[in-house]
C-alpha positions in Angstrom: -10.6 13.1 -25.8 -14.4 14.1 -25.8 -15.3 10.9 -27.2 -13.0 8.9 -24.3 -15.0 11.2 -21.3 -18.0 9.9 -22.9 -17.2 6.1 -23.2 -15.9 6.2 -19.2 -18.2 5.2 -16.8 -18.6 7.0 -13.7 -15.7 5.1 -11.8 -13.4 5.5 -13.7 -13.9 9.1 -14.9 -13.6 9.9 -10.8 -10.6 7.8 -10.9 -9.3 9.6 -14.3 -10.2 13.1 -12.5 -8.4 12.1 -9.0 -5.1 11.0 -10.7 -5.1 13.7 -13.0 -5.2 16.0 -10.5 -8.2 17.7 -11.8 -9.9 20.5 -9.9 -13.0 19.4 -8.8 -14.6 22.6 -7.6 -16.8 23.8 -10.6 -15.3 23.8 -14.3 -16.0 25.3 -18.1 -17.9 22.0 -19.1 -16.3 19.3 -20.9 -15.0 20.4 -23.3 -12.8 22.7 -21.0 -11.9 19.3 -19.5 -11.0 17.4 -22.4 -8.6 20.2 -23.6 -7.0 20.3 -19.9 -6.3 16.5 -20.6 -4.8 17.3 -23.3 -2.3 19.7 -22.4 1.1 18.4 -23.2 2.1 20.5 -20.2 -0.2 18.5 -18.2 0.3 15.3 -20.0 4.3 15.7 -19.2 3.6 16.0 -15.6 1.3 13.0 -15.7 4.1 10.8 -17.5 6.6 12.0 -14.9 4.1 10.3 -12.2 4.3 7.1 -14.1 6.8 4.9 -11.7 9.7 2.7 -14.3 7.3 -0.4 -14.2 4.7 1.5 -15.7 6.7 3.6 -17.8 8.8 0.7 -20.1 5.8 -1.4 -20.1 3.8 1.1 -21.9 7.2 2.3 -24.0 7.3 -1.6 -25.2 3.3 -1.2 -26.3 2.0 -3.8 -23.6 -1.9 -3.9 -24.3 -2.2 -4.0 -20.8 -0.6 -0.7 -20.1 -2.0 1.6 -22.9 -5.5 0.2 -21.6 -4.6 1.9 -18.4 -2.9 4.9 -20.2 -6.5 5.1 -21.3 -8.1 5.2 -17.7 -5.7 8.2 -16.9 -6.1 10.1 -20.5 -2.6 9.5 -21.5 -4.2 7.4 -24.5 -7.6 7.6 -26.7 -9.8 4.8 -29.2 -11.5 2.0 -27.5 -10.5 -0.4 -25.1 -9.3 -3.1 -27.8 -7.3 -0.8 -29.6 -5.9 1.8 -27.2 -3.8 4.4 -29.2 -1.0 6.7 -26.6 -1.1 10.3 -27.7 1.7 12.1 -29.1 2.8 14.1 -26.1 2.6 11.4 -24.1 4.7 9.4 -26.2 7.3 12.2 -26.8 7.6 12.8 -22.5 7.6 8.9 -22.1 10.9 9.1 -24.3 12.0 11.8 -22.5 11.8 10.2 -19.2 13.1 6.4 -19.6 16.3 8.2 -21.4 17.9 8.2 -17.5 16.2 4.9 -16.5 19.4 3.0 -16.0 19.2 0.2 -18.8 22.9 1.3 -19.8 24.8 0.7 -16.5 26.5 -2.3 -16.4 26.4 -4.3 -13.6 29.3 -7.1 -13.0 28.0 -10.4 -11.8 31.0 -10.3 -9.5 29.7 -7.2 -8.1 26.6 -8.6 -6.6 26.0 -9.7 -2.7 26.1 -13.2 -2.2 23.0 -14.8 -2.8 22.8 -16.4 0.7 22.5 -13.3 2.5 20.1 -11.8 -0.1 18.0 -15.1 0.4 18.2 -14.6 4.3 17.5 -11.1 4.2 14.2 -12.3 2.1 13.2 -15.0 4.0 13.2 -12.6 6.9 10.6 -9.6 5.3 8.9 -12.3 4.8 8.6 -13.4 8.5 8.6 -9.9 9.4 5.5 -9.4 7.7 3.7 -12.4 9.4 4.9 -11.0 12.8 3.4 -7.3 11.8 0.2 -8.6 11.1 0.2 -10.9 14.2 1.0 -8.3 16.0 -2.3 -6.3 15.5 -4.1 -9.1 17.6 -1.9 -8.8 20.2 -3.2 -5.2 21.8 -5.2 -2.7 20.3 -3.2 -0.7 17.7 -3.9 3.2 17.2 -4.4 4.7 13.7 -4.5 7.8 11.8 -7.1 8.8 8.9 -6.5 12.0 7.3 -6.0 13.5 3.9 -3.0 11.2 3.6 -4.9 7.7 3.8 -5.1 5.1 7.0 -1.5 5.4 8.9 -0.2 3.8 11.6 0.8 6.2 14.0 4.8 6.8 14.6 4.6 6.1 18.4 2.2 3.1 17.5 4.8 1.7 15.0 8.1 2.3 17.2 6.0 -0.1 20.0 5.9 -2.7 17.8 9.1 -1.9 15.8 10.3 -2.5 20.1 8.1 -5.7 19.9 9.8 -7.3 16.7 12.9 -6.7 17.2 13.1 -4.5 14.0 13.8 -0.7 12.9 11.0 1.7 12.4 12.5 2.7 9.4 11.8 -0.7 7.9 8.4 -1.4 9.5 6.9 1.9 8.5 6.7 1.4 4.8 6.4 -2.3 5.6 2.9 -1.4 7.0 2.3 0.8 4.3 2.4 -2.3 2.0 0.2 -3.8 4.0 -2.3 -1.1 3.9 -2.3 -1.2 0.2 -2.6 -4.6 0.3 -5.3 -5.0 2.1 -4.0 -7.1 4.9 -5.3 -4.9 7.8 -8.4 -2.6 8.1 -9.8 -0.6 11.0 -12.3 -2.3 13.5 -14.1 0.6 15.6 -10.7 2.5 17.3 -7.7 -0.3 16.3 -6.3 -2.0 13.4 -7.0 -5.3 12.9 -6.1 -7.7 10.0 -8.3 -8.6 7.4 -9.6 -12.2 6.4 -6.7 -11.7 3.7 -4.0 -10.3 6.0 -5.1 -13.7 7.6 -4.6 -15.9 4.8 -1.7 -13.6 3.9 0.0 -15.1 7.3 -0.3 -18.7 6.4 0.6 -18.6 3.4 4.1 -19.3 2.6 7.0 -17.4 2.7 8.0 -16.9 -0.9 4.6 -16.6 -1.8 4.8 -13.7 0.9 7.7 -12.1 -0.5 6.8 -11.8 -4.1 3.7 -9.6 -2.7 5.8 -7.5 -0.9 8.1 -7.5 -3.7 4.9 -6.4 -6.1 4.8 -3.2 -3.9 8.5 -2.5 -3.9 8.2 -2.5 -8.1 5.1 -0.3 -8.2 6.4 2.5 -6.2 10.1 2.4 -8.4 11.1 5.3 -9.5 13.1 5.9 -13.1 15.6 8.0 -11.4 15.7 5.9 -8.4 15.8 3.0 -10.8 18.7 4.5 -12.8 20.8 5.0 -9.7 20.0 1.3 -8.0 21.8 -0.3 -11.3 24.7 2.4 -11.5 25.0 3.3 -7.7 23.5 1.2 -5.4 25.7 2.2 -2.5 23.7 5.6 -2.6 20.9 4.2 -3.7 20.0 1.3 -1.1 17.3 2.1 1.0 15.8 -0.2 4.3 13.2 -1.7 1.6 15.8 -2.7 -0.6 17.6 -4.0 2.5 14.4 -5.7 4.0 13.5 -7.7 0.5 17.6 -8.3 0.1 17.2 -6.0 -3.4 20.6 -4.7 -1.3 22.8 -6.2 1.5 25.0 -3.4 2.9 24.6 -1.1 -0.1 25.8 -4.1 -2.5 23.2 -5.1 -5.3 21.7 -9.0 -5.0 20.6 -10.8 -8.1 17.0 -10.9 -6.8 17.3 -6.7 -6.7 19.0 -7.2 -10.5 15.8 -9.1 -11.6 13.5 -6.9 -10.3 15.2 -3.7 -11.5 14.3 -5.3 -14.9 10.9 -6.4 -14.4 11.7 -10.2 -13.8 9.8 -10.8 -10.5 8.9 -14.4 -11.9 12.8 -15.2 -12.6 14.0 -13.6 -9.0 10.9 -15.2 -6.9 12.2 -18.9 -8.9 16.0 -18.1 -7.7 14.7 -17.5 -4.4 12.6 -20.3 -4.2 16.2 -22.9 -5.3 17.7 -21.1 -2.2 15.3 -20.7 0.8 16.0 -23.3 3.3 13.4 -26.5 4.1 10.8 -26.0 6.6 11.8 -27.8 10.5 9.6 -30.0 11.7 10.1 -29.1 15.4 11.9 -26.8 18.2 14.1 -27.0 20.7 12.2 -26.6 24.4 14.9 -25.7 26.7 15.2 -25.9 30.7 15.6 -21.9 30.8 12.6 -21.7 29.2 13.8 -20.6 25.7 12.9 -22.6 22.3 14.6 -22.8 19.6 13.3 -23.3 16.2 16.5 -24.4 14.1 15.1 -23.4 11.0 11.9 -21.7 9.5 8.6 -23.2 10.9 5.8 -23.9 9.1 3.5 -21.0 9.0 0.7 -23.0 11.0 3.3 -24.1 13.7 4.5 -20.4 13.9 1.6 -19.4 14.7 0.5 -22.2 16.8 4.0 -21.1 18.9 3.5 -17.3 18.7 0.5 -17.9 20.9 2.6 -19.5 23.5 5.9 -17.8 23.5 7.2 -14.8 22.6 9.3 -14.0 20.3 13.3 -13.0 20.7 14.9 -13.4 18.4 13.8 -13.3 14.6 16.1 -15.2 11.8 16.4 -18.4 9.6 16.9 -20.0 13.1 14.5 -17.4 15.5 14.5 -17.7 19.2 11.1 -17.8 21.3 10.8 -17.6 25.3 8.5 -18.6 27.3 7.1 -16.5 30.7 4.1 -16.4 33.0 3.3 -13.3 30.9 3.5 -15.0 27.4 1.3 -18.5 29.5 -0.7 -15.7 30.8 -1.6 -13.8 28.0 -2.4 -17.3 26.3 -4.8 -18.4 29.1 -6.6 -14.7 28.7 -7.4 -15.6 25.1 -9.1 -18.7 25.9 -6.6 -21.3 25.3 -6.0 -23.9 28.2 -3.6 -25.0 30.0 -4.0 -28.4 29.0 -4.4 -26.8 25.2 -0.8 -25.3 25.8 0.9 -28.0 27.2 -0.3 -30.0 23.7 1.1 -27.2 21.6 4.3 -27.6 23.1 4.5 -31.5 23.4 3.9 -31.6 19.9 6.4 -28.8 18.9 9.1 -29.9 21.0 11.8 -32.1 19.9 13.3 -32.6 23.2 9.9 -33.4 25.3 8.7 -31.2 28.3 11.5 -30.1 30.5 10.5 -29.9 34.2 10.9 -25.8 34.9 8.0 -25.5 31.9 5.7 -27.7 33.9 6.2 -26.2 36.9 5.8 -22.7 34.9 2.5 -23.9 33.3 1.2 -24.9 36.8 2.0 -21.6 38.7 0.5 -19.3 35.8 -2.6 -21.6 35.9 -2.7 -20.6 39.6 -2.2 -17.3 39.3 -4.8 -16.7 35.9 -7.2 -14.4 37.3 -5.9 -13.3 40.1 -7.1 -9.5 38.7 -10.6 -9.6 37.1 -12.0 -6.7 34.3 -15.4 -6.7 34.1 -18.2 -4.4 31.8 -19.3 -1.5 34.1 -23.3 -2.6 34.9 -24.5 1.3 34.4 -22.0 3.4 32.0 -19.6 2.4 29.6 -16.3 1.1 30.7 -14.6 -1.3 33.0 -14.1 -2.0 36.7 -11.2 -3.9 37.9 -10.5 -6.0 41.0 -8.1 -8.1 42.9 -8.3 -10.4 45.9 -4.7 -9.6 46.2 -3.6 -5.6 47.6 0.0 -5.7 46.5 -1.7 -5.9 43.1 -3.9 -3.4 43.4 -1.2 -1.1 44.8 0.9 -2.0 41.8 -1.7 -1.2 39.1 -2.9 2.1 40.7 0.9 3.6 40.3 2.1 1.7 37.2 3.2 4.2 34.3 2.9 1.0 31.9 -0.7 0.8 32.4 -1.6 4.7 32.7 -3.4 5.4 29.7 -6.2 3.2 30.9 -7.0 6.3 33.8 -7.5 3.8 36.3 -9.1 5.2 39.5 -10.4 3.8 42.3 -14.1 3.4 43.1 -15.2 2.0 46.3 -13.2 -0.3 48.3 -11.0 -2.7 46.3 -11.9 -1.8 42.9 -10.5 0.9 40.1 -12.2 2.1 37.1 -11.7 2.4 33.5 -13.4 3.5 30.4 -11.6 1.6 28.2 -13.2 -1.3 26.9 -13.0 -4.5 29.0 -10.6 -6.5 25.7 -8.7 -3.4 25.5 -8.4 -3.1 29.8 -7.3 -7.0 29.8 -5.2 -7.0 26.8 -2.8 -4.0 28.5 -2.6 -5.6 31.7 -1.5 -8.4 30.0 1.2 -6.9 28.3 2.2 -5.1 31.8 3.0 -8.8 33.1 -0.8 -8.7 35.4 -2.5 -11.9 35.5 -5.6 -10.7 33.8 -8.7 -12.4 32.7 -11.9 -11.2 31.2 -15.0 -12.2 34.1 -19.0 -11.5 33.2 -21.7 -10.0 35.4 -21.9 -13.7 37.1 -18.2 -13.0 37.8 -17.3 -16.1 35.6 -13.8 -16.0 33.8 -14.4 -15.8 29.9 -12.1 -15.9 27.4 -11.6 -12.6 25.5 -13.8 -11.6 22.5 -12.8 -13.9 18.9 -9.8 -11.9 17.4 -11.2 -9.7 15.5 -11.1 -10.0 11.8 -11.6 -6.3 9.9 -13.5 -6.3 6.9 -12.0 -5.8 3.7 -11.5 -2.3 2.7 -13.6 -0.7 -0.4 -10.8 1.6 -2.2 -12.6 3.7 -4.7 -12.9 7.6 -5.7 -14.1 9.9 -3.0 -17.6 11.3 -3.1 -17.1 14.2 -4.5 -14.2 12.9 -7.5 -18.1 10.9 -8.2 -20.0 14.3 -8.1 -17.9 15.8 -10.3 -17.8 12.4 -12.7 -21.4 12.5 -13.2 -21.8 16.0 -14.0 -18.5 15.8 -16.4 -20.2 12.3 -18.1 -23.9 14.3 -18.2 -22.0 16.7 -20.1 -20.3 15.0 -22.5 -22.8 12.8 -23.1 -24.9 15.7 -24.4 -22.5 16.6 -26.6 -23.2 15.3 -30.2 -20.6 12.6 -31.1 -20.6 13.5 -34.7 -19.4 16.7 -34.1 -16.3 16.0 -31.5 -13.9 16.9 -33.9 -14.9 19.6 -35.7 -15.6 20.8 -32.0 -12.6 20.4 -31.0 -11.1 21.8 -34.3 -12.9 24.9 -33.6 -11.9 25.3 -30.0 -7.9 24.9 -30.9 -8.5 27.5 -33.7 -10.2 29.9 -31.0 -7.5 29.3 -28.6 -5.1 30.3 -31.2 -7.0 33.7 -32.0 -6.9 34.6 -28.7 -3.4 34.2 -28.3 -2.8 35.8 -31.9 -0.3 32.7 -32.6 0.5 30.3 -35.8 -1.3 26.9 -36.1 -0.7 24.5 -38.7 -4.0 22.8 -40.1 -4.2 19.9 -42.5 -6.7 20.8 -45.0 -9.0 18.2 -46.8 -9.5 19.9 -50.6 -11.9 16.8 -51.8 -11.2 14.1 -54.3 -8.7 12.6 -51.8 -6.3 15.3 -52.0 -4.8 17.1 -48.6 -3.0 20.2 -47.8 -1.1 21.7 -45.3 -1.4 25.5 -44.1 0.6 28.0 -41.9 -2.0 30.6 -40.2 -2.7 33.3 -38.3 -6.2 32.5 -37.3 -8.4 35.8 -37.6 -11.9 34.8 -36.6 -13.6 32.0 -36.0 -17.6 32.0 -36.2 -20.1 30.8 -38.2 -18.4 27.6 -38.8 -15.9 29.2 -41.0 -12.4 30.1 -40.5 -11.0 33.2 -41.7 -6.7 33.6 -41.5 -4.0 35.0 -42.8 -1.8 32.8 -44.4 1.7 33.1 -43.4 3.2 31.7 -46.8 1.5 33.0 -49.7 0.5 36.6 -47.0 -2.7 36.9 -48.1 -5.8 36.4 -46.0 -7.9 33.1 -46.6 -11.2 32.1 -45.4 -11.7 27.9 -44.9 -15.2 25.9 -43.5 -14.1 24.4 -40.2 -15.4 21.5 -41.7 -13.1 20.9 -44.2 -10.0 21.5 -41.6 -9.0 17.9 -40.6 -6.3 18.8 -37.8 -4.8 21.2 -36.3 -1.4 21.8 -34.5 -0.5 24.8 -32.0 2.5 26.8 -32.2 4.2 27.3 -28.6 5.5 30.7 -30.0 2.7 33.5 -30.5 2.8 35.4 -34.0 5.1 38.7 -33.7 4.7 39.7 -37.0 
């Protein structure tokens, strides 16, 4: 164990430290570390961590997983030939003995594969929305112990937005998060250059990420009980990725509860219905898409219309607010009217051209402007029945507008985040400069890509532990370590078991009662022959503790 602190560099001893729960506030040295690694109390607790994925791969000796048993001390040698330890092998039995792999599932028990498939397609659309969504208005966050969060009001909005549950779009976002889709930008969450890409891309490829997540957080026991119970066992992200339908197990949930994502993202893929090539533009102002759009065309839409209705066939509308809030962003109306002339299947219907004409009229009939001396906003209107409206409207109260002179109310929210939330109130807003020009809102703003790493002081304490061990002489680890397992055992007046080299190739094995332990020799009391023996640590090749202290 002394030799693996001392081969680690100081990433991924922080990492080893954080995910081993190691105290980080002061410790005996290393070699008090090392020993608290290998605890098989401590070891057993780690295992239990271990989520089923993890767990059988490293059971079946995948390279891949005892290299990363080695990051987290649950394995020792080098990185070519990683070897698991004993304990950890003996809880890793332990544990996959109630993962499930003997329930029997009956093909004829299993939801039919076209609602799994629509139930996929759709967290897969869900997901684009989510991560549209955060350009739509500026969304709050939380960062505390727990990691980045979106805030529960924050994700019941949009949960309101997208037609969805909160239950499913919470740990949706978390997946997101971990994914690094969407990042911070000063007080709002924005998505990432990925989370950008991420949209685009196409659905299944979308799914199989999401899917990735599902699999790393599985559980054995919540493994175990998806295969033999999935009634009680569905959950809304088994629901969302159509693992489940109604509480019934899919195929694609039956691939993935045996660590076939390739075979269940290739079913998927035979039943996910073809792209459309257009929508629906109706007189009433609704579109419908009467099948899954291309992700570029969704998007092109989304920043026309809002959405209604979310499925395999999903239902859009168009309103001043939606032409509006396209015009504040910078798009035309000439821009809009192309979007829609090449979407539509059925041409321009006459309400949507008189629709397009009056929101051009009205765009800008309430201007937001930077405040020219302190931070903030000042917004005016031309028209007082608008300026009546705003200075009343619960929808737009968290700005604090207030009135300031004649005709004009105050804010010190920023002038994007002032536009955007009038905007989404249904007020013709429009960003103006100090020339009192209209100017389209700032570039969506693209968050940059999160650095997930240890913590500053997991990297404090890494450096100390690897200046430590470092010092240590290499040569001596194990009769170090030999000498610290016999001193344990004095202390504790218990039996150890030490293999004993006698020289000429020849071994032995001893039951003691360790007695003292100095001057690099070992005096005991041996348990079979009762006498009292003294031994050079050096010639002591192992040693094995005895749970049980000596009563004798």
């Amino acid at each position: 164990m002394l030799q693996l602190l001392r081969s680690l560099d100081r990433t991924d001893l922080a990492a080893l430290a954080s995910w081993r729960r190691l105290s980080m506030r002061g410790s005996n040295g290393a070699m008090d570390i090392a020993e608290a690694l290998a605890d098989e109390v401590a070891i057993g607790e780690a295992v239990a961590r271990l989520g089923w994925r993890d767990a059988s791969r490293l059971a079946s000796g995948s390279v891949e997983a005892l290299q990363l048993a080695r990051l987290r001390g649950l394995a020792v040698g080098t990185p070519e030939a990683p070897e698991l330890l004993p304990a950890a092998s003996a809880a890793l039995t332990r544990q996959l003995a109630g993962s499930g792999d003997d329930a029997n599932v009956e093909q004829a028990d299993l939801a039919p594969l076209p609602q799994a498939t629509e139930r996929a397609h759709g967290a897969a659309q869900l997901a684009a929305d989510a991560i549209a969504s955060l350009d739509l208005a500026p969304r709050a966050y939380r960062d505390g112990r727990g990691g980045l969060q979106f805030g529960a009001t924050t994700v019941r909005r949009i949960a309101a937005e997208l037609h969805t549950e909160q239950t499913v779009l919470s740990p949706l976002f978390e997946w997101l998060l971990d994914l690094g889709l969407c990042s911070p930008v000063a007080d709002a969450m924005r998505p990432t250059a990925a989370g950008r890409t991420f949209r685009l891309s196409a659905p299944l490829d979308r799914w199989r990420r999401l899917a990735e997540c599902w699999l790393a957080e599985l559980s054995v026991a919540d493994r175990a009980g998806l295969l033999s119970d999935s009634a009680r066992h569905a959950t809304p992200q088994t629901e969302l990725l159509g693992l489940t339908v109604e509480g019934r197990l899919s195929q694609l949930g039956l691939l993935l509860a045996h660590d076939d994502l390739h075979a269940a993202a290739e079913l998927l893929a035979s039943a996910l219905p073809e792209e459309v090539a257009g929508v629906y533009l109706q007189p009433d102002l609704s579109i419908i898409a009467p099948g899954p759009l291309a992700p570029v065309d969704e998007q092109a839409l989304q920043a026309v219309a809002s959405l209604e209705r979310r499925g395999l066939a999903s239902s859009y509308r168009l309103s001043e607010a939606s032409v509006t809030h396209a015009l504040g962003t910078g798009l035309s109306i000439s821009e809009i009217e192309a979007t829609l002339a090449r979407l539509s299947l059925t041409g321009i219907p006459q309400p949507v051209e008189y629709l397009l004409r009056e929101a051009s009229n009205r765009h800008g009939r309430v201007r937001v402007r930077e405040h020219p001396v302190r931070p903030g906003t000042i917004v005016t209107s031309q028209d007082p029945a608008l300026m009546d409206a705003l200075r009343v409207d619960a929808a737009v109260a968290p700005l604090g507008l207030r009135q300031s002179g004649e005709g004009a109310l105050v804010s010190s929210a920023s002038r994007d985040t002032v536009v955007l939330m009038l905007l989404d109130a249904r007020y013709p807003a429009s960003a103006e400069n100090a020339e009192g020009q209209l100017v389209p809102l700032r570039p969506r703003e693209t968050a940059p890509a999160r650095e997930l790493g240890p913590s500053d002081a997991a990297l404090r304490f890494a450096d100390a532990l690897h200046e430590e061990a470092t010092r240590l002489d290499a040569g001596d680890d194990a009769q170090t370590w030999v000498q610290r397992q016999l001193e344990v055992a004095r202390r504790a007046k218990s039996e150890v078991t030490v293999r004993v080299d006698l020289g000429g190739g020849k071994e032995t094995t001893l039951r003691l009662v360790p007695m003292s332990v100095a001057a690099g020799r070992l005096r005991a009391r041996d348990l079979a022959a009762d006498v009292e023996r003294t031994l050079p640590i050096r010639a002591i090749l192992e040693v094995q503790l005895s749970e049980q202290p000596d009563v004798e």
